[in-house]
N, C-alpha and C positions, 0 to 999 in steps of 0.2 A: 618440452618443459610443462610441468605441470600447475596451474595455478589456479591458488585453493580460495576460498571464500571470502576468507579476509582480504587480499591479495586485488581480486575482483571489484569489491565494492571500493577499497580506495580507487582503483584506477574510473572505474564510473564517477565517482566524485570528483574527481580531477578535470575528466574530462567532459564533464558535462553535459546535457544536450540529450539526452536518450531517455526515451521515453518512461516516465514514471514504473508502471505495471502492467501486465497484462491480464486482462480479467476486466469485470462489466462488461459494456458494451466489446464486441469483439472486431468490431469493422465499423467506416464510416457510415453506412448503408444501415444500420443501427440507429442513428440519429433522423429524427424526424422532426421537422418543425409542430410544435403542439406538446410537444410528446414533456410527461413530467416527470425529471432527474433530481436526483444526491449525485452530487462530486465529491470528488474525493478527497476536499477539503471542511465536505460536510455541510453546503450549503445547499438548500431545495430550491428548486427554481423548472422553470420552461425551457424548453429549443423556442430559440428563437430566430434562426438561421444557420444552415449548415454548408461550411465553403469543404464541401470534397476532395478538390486539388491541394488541400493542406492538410487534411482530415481531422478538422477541429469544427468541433457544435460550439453554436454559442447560445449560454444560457442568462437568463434572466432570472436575477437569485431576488427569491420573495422576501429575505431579510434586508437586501439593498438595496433594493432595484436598480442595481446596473447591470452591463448585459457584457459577460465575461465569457472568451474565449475557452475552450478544454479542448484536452486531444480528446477523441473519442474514447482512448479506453482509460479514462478518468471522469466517465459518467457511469451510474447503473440505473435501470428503471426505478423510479420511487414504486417501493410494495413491493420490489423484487424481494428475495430471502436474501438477509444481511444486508441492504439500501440504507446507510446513514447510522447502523448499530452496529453493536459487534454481537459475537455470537451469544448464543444462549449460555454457556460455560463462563464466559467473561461477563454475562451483564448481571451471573448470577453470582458474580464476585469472586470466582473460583479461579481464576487466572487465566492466562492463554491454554490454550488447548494442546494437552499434550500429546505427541507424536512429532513425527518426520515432517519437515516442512520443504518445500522442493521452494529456491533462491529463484530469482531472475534477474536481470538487467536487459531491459528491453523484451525482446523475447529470447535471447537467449543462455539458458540452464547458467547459472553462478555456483552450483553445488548443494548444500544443505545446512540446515540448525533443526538440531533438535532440542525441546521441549520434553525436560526428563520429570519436571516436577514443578509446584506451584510457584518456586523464585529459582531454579536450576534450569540450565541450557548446558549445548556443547556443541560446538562444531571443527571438523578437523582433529577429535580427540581432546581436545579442549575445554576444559568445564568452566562455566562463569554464574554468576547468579545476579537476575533480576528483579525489579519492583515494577508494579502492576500501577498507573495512578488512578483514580476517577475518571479523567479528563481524556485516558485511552491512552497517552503517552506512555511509553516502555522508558525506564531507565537502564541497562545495564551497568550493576554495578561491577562488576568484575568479569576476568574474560577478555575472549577475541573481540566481543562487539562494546568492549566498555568508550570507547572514545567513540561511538557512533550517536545520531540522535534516531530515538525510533518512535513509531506509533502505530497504534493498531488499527489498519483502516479497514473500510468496507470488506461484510464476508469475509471475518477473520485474517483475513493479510496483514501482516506486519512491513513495515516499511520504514526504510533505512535509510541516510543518507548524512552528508559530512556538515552541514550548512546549518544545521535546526530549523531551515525551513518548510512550505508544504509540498514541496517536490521531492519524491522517493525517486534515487537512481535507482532503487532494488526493491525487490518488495520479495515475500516468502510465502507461499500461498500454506494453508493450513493442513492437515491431511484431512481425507476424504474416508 
């Protein structure tokens, strides 16, 4: 049986627990105490301990000063390309970037969305159209992903999820 992208992301919402995205950091072995991070909720901060057998850095975020848990691949080096912005196409107001976008849930493949135009997607042969806000969040207003909450996170990913909170079960990396 084959199951399509829509299909995918509700069951990751359902069932929860899997990890955001893949991308920034790629392994725990990435995390370094010292070392200065954006997560993926956008806050800059320190490593300031890294427990391996769980594979979560914990950061110490400059805007709060508490010292907050991530998995590792919900941190990227700050001054990496894409760290805390989104791309140079969306922060020049021109929308998400258009092309093929390859899905995930965890790390493993969820299908595709394509980015046909400045408020147009499709996936599954399906067309919808969205709105871009300031603030990075995706609205879809019509379409496969219209009841999803989305946003645009670090290095262009889009990120998906059932809740409207900062946890993406899915994320869509941008084309390359």
């Amino acid at each position: 049986m084959r199951m399509g992208l829509h299909t995918v992301i509700v069951a990751a919402g359902l069932i929860g627990g899997l990890p955001a995205y893949a991308g920034g950091f790629n392994a725990p072995g990435d995390c370094a105490t010292g070392k200065r991070v954006v997560t993926s909720d956008q806050h800059k901060g320190v490593i300031t301990r890294v427990d391996r057998a769980w594979s979560y850095c914990y950061v110490r975020q400059d805007d709060s000063g508490k010292e907050v848990g991530y998995l590792y691949s919900l941190l990227e080096a700050e001054g990496s390309a894409g760290a805390g912005s989104n791309t140079a196409a969306q922060s020049a107001g021109d929308g998400l970037v258009i092309g093929t976008y390859n899905c995930f849930v965890g790390e493993q493949g969820a299908g595709q969305m394509r980015i046909t135009g400045k408020s147009t997607y499709e996936s599954e042969a399906k067309r919808g159209t969205y709105r871009l806000e300031a603030s990075g969040k995706i609205v879809f207003e019509s379409g496969p992903f219209a009841t999803f909450n989305s946003k645009v996170l670090s290095g262009g990913r889009i990120g998906l999820n059932l809740s409207g909170g900062t946890f993406y079960n899915m994320t869509c990396e941008p084309p390359r």
